[in-house]
N, CA and C of each residue as an Amber inpcrd file, in Angstrom:
protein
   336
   0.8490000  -1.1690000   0.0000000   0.0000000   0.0000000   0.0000000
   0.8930000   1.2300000   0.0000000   0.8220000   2.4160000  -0.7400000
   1.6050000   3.3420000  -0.7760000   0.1680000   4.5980000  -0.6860000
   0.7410000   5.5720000  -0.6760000   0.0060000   7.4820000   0.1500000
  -1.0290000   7.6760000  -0.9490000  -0.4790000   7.2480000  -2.5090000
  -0.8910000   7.5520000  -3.7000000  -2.1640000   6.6400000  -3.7830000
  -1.9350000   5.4620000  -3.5240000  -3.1320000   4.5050000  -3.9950000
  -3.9470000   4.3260000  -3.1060000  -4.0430000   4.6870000  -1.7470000
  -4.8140000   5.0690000  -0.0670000  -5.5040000   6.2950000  -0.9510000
  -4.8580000   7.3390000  -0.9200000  -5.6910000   8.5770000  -1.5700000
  -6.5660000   8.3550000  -3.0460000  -5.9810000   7.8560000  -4.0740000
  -6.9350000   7.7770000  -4.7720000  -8.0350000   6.8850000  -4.4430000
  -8.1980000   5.6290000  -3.5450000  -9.1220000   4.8610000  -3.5040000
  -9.8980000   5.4560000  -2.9770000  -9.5090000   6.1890000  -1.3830000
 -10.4720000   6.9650000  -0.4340000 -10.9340000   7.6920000  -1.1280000
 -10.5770000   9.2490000  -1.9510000 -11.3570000   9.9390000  -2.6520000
 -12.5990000   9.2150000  -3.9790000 -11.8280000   8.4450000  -3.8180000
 -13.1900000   7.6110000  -5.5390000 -14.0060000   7.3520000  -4.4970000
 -13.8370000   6.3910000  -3.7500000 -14.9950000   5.6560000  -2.4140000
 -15.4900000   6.8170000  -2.1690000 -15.1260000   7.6610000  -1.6520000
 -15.9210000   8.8700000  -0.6960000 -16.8860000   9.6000000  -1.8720000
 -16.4960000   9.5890000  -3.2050000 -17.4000000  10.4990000  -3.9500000
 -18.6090000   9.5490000  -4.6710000 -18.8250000   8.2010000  -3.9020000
 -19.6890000   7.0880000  -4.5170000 -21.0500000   7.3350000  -3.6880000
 -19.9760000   7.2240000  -2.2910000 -20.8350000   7.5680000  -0.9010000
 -22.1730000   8.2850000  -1.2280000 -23.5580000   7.8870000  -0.6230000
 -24.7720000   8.5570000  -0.9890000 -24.7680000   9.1060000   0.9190000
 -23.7470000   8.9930000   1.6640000 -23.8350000   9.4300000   3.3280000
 -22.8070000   9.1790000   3.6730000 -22.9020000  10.2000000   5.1700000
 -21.5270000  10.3180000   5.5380000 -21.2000000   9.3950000   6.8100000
 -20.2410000   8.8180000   6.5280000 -19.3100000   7.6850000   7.4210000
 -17.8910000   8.1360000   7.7080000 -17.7110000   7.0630000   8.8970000
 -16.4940000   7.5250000   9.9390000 -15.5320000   6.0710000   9.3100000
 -14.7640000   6.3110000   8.4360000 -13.2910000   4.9920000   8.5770000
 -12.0070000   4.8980000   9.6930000 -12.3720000   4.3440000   9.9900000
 -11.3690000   3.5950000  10.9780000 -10.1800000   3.1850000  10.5160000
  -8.8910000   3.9880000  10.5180000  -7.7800000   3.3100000   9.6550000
  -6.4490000   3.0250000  10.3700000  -5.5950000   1.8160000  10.7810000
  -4.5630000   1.7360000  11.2480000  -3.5450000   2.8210000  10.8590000
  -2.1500000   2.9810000  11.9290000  -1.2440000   4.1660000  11.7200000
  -0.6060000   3.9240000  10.5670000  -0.9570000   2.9190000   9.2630000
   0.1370000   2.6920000   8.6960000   0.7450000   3.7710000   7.8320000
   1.9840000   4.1730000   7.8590000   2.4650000   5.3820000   7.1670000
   1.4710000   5.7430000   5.1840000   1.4380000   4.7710000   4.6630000
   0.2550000   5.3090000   3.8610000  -0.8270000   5.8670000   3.9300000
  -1.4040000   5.3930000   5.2780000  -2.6300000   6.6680000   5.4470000
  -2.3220000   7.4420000   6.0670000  -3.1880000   8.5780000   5.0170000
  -3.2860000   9.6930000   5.4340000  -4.6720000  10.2850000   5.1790000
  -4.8190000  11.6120000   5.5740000  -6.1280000  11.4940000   5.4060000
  -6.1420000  13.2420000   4.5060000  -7.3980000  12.9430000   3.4850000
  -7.3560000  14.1000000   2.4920000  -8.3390000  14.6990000   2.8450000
  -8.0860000  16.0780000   2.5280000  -8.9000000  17.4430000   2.6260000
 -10.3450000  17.5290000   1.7260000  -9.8680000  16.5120000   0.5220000
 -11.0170000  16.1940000   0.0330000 -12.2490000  15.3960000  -0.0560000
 -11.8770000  15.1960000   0.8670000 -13.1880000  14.3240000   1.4120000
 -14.3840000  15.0130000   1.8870000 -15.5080000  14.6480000   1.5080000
 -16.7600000  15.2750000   1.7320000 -17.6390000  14.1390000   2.4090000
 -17.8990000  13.3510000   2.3290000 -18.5730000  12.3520000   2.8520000
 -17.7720000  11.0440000   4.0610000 -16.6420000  11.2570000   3.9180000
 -16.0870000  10.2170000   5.0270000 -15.2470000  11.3500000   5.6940000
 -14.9800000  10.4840000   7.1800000 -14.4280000  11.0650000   7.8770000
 -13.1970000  10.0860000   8.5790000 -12.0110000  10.1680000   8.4400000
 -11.3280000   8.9660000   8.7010000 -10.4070000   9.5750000  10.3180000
 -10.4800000   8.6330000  10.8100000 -10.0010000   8.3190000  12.2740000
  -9.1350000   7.4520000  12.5980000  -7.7730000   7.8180000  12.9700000
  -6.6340000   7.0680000  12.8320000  -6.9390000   6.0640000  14.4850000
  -6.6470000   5.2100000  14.3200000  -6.6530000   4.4320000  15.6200000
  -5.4020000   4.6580000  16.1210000  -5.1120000   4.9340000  17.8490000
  -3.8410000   4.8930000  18.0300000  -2.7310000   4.2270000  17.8040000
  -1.8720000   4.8300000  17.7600000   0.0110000   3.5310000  17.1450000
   0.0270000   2.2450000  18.4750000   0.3420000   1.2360000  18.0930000
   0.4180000  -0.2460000  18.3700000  -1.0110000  -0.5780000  19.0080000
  -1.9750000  -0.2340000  18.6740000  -3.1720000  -1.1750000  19.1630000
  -3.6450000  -2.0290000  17.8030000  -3.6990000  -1.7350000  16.8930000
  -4.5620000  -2.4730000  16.1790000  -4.5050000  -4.3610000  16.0930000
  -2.9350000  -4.7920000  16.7130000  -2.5640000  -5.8410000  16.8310000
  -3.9840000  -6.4540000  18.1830000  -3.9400000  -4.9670000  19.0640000
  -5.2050000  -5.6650000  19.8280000  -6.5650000  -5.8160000  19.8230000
  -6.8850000  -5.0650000  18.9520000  -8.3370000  -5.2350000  18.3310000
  -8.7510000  -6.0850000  17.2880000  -8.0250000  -5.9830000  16.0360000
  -8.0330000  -6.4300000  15.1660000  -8.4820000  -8.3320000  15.1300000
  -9.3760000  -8.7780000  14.7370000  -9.5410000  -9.9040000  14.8400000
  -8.9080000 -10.9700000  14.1350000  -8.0670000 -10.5880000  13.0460000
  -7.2460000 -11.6370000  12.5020000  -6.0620000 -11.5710000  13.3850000
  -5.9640000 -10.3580000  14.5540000  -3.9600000 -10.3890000  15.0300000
  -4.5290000 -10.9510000  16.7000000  -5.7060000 -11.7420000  16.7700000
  -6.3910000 -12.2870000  18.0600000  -6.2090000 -14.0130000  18.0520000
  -5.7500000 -14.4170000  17.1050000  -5.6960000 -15.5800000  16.5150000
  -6.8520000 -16.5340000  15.8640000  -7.3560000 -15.7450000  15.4350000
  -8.6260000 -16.3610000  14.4650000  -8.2950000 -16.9300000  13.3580000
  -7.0000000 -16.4900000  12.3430000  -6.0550000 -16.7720000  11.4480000
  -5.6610000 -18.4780000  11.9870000  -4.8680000 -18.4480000  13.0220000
  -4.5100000 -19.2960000  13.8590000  -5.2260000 -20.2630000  14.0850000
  -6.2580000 -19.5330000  14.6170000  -7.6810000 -21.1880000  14.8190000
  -8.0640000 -21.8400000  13.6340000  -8.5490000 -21.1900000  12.1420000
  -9.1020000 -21.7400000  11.3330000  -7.8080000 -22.2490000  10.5300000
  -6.6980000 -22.0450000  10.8360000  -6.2400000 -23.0630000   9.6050000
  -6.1460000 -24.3550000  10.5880000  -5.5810000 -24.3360000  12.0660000
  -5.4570000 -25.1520000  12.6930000  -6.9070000 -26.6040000  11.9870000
  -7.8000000 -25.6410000  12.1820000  -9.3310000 -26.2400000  12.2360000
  -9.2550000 -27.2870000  10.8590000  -8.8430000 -26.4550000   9.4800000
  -8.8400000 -26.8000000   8.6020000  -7.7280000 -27.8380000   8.4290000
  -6.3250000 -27.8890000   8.7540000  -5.8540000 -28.8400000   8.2170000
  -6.1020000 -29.9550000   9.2330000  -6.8930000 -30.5130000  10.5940000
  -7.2560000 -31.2860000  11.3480000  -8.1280000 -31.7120000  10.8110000
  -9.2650000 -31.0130000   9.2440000  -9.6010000 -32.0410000   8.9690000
  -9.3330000 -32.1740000   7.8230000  -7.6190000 -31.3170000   7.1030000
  -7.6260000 -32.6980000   6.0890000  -6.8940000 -33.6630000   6.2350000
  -6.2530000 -33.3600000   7.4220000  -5.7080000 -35.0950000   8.0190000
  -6.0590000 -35.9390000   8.0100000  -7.4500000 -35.6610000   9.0940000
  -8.7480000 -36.7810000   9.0740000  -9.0360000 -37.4070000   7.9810000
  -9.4200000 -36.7340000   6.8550000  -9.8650000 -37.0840000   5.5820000
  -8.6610000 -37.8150000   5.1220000  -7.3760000 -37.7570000   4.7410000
  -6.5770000 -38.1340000   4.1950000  -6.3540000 -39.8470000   5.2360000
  -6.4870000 -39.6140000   6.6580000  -6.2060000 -41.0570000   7.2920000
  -7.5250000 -41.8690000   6.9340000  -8.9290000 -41.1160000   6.7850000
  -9.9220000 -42.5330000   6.3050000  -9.8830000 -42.3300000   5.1760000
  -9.1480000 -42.1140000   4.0930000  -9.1250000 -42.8410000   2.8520000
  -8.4910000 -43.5670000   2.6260000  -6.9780000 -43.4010000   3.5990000
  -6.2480000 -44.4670000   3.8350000  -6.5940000 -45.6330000   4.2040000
  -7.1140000 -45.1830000   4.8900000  -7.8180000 -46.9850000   5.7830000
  -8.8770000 -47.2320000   4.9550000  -9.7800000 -46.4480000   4.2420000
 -10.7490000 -47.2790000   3.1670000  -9.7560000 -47.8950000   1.7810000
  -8.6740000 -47.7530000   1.5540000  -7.9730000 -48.0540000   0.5800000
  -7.4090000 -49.4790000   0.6650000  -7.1680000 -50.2830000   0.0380000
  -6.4220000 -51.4190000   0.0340000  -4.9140000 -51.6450000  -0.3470000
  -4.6910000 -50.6910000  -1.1780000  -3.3340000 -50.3250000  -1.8820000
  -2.8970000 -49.5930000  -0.7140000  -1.3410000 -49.2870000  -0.8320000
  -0.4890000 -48.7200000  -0.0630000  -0.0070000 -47.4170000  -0.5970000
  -1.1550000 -46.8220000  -1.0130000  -0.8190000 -45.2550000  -1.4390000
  -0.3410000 -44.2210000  -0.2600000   0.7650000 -43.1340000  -1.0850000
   1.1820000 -42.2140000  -0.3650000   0.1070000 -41.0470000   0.1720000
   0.3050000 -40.5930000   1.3990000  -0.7850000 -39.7410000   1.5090000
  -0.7970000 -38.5430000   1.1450000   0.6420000 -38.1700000  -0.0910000
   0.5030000 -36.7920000  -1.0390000  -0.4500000 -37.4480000  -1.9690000
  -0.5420000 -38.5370000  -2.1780000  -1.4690000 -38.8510000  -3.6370000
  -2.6140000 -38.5900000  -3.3350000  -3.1030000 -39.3020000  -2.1010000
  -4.4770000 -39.1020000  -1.6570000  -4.8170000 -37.4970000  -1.4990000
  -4.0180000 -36.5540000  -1.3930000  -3.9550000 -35.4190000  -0.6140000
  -4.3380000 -34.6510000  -2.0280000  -3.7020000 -35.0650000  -3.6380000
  -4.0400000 -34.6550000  -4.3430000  -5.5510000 -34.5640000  -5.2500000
  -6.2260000 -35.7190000  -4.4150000  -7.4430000 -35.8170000  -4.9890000
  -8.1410000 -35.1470000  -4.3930000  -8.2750000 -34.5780000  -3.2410000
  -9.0570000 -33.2350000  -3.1400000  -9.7580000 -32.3800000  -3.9600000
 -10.7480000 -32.6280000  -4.0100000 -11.2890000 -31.4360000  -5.1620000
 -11.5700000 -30.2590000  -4.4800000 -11.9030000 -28.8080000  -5.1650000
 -12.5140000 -27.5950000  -5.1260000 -13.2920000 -27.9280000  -4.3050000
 -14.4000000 -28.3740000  -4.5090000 -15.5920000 -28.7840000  -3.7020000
 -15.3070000 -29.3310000  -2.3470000 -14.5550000 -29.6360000  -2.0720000
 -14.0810000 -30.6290000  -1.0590000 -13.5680000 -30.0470000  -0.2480000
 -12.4580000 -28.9510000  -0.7540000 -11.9100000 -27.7920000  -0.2630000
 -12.4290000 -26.5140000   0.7950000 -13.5820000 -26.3910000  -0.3170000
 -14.7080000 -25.4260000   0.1570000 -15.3160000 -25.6110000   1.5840000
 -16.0590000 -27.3930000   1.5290000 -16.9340000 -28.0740000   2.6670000
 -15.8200000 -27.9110000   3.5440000 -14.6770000 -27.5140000   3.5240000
 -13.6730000 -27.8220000   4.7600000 -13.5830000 -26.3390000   5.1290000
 -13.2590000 -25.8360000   4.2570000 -13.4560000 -24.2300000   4.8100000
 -14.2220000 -23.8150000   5.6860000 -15.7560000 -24.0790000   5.1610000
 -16.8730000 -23.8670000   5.7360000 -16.8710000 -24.2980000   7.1750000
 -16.5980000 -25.8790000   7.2480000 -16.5600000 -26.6850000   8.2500000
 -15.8110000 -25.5260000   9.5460000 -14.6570000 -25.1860000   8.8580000
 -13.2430000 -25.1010000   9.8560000 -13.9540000 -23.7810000  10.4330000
 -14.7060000 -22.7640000   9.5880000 -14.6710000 -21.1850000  10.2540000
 -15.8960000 -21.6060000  10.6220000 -16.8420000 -22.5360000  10.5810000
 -18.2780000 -22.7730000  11.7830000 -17.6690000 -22.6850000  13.2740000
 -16.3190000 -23.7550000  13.3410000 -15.5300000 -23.8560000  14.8040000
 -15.0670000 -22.8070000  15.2600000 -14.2420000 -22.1970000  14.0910000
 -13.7170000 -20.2680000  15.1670000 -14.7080000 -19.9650000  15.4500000
């Protein structure tokens, strides 16, 4: 993120705006906040908190992959054991489909 591409996004966003709103923006040296703004109003959160609010720096990141690869373990040990052959469990690991992927996603962020 750089000063240039913070400012042009905020000003396009703010002139879409049909009302006026308050953004909430970490200290990161790219934001800043422009004069041209008519409809938002941006509010720097103080320097080193956002690690404490922020819900991905709380370990939610942390929980759902945990969540997720516990069950593609699972999945990968009962196909093993439904299998008769002595396949590797990268092979099995590769048959994963999209779909399959997804139901685990879903699965994993129901638990966070």
């Amino acid at each position: 993120m750089t000063t240039v591409i913070f400012n042009d996004w905020l000003v396009k966003w703010d002139l879409e705006l049909k009302q006026k709103i308050v953004l909430l923006a970490d200290n990161c040296t790219a934001h800043t906040n422009s004069s041209l703004l008519k409809n938002t109003k941006v509010i720097f959160l103080p320097a080193n908190t956002t690690s404490l609010i922020q819900p991905c720096d709380q370990g939610i990141t942390i929980a759902f992959k945990a969540h997720y690869r516990r069950e593609i373990r699972a999945g990968i040990i009962a196909e093993l054991d439904d299998i008769q052959d002595q396949s590797e469990a990268s092979a099995v690991a590769k048959k994963i489909s999209l779909l399959d992927a997804l139901q685990l996603v879903a699965m994993s962020w129901k638990r966070v």
